[in-house]
C-alpha positions in Angstrom: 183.4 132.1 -163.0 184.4 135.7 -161.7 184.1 136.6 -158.0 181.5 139.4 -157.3 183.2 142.0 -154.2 180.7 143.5 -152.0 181.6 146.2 -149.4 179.3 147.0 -146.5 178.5 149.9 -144.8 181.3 149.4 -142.3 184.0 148.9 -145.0 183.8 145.4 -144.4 184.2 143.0 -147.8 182.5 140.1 -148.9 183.7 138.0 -152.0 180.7 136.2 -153.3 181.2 133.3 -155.9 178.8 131.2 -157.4 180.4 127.5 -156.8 181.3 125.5 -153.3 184.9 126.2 -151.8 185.4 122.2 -152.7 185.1 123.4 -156.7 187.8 126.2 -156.0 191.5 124.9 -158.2 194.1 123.9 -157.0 197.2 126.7 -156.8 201.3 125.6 -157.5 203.3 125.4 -154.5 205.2 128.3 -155.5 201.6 130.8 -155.6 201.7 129.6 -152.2 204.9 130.4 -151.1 205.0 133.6 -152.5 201.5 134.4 -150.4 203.0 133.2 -147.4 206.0 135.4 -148.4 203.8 138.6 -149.0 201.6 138.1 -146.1 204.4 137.7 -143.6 205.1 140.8 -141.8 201.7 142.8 -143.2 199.8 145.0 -141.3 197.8 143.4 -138.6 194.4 145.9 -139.5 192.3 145.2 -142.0 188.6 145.6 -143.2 186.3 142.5 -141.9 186.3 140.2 -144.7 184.6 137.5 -145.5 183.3 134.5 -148.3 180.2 133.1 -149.5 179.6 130.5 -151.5 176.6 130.2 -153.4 175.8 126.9 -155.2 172.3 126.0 -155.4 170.4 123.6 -154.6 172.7 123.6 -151.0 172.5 126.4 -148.9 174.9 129.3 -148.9 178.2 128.7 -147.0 180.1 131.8 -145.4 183.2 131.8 -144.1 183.9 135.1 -141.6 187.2 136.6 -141.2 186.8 137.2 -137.7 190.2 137.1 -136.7 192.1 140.6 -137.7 195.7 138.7 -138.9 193.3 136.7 -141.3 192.0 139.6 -142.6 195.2 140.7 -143.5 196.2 137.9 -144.6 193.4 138.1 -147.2 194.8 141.7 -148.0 197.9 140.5 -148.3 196.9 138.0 -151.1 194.4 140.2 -152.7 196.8 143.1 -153.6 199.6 140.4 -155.1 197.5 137.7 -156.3 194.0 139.2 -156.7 190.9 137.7 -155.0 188.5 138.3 -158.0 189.1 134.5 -159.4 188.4 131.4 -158.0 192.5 130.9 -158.1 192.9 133.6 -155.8 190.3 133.1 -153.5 191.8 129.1 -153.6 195.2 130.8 -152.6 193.2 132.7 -150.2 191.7 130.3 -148.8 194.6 127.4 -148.4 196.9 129.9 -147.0 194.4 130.3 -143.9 193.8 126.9 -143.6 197.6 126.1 -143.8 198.0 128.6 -141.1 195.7 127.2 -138.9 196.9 124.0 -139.8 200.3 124.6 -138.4 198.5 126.3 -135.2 196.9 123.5 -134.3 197.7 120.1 -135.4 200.7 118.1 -133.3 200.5 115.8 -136.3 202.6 118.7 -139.0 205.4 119.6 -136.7 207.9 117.2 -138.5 207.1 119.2 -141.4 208.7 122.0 -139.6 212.2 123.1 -139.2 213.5 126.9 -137.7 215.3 128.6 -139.8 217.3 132.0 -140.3 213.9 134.4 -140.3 211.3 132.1 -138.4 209.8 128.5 -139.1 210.3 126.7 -142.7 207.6 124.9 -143.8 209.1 121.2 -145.7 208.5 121.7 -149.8 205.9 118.6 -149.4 203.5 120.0 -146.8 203.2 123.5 -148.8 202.8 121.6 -152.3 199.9 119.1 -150.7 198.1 122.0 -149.4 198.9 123.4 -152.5 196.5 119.9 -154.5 194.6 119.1 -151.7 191.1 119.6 -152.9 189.2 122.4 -150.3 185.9 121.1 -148.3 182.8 122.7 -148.1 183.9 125.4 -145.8 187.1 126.4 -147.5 189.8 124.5 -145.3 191.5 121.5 -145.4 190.1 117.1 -144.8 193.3 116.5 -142.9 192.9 113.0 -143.5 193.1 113.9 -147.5 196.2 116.0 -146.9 197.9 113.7 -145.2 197.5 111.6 -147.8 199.5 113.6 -150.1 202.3 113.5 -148.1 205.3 110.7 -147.9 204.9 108.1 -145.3 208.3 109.3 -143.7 208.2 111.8 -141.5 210.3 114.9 -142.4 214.0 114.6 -141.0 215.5 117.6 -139.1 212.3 119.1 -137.8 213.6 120.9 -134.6 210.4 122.6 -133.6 
């Protein structure tokens, strides 16, 4: 099902598809670490952007790019994955929640190590965002992801 791009008076872009964010495919572990790879270091300005999802009989969800890093973010992975396919906007959309994943849950930091350019993210944790199935609003059921994961905690994690 393609993705239909609108742009608003303002520049700003809204990718509309017809399905829920939880219909959205699952992306390889190496997609995503190639659009964490092409969004680090991007320019922090971008066009507001934003998703709806239409998939009647529920009511329309949108998700707002509010935040100007996300929106570049979302630049990032539309110019070297593409945002008009549900795979890209499923790259697009674990990527944000995988960064706000590690902004804000204690629970991931074992899955964390520094290394030479900034923090490494543990193979297991990108490919389980990587399967985890989305929710209605495009991120991640922690509980689900978690569930993916091995039992052990990551060893070295120094963060």
């Amino acid at each position: 099902m393609p993705v239909e791009t609108l742009i608003g008076p303002a520049g700003e872009v809204l990718h509309q598809l017809g399905q829920p964010a939880s219909s959205l495919p699952a992306v390889s572990k190496r997609d995503l670490e190639q659009a964490l790879e092409a969004a680090h270091g991007r320019l922090k300005r971008a066009p507001a952007r934003g998703f709806r999802f239409l998939a009647p009989p529920a009511p329309p969800v949108e998700l707002i790019l509010a935040d100007a890093d996300a929106a570049a973010w979302a630049v990032a992975v539309e110019q070297t994955a593409g945002l008009d396919t549900p795979h890209g906007v499923s790259l697009c959309l674990r990527l944000l929640a995988l960064v706000a994943l590690l902004a804000d849950a204690a629970w991931v930091r074992p899955w964390l190590a520094r290394g030479g350019e900034g923090i490494e993210i543990h193979p297991q944790l990108l490919r389980a965002a990587a399967l985890v199935p989305l929710n209605t609003a495009g991120g991640f059921d922690e509980t689900a992801l978690r569930a993916l994961l091995p039992h052990t905690q990551a060893r070295g994690a120094n963060i």
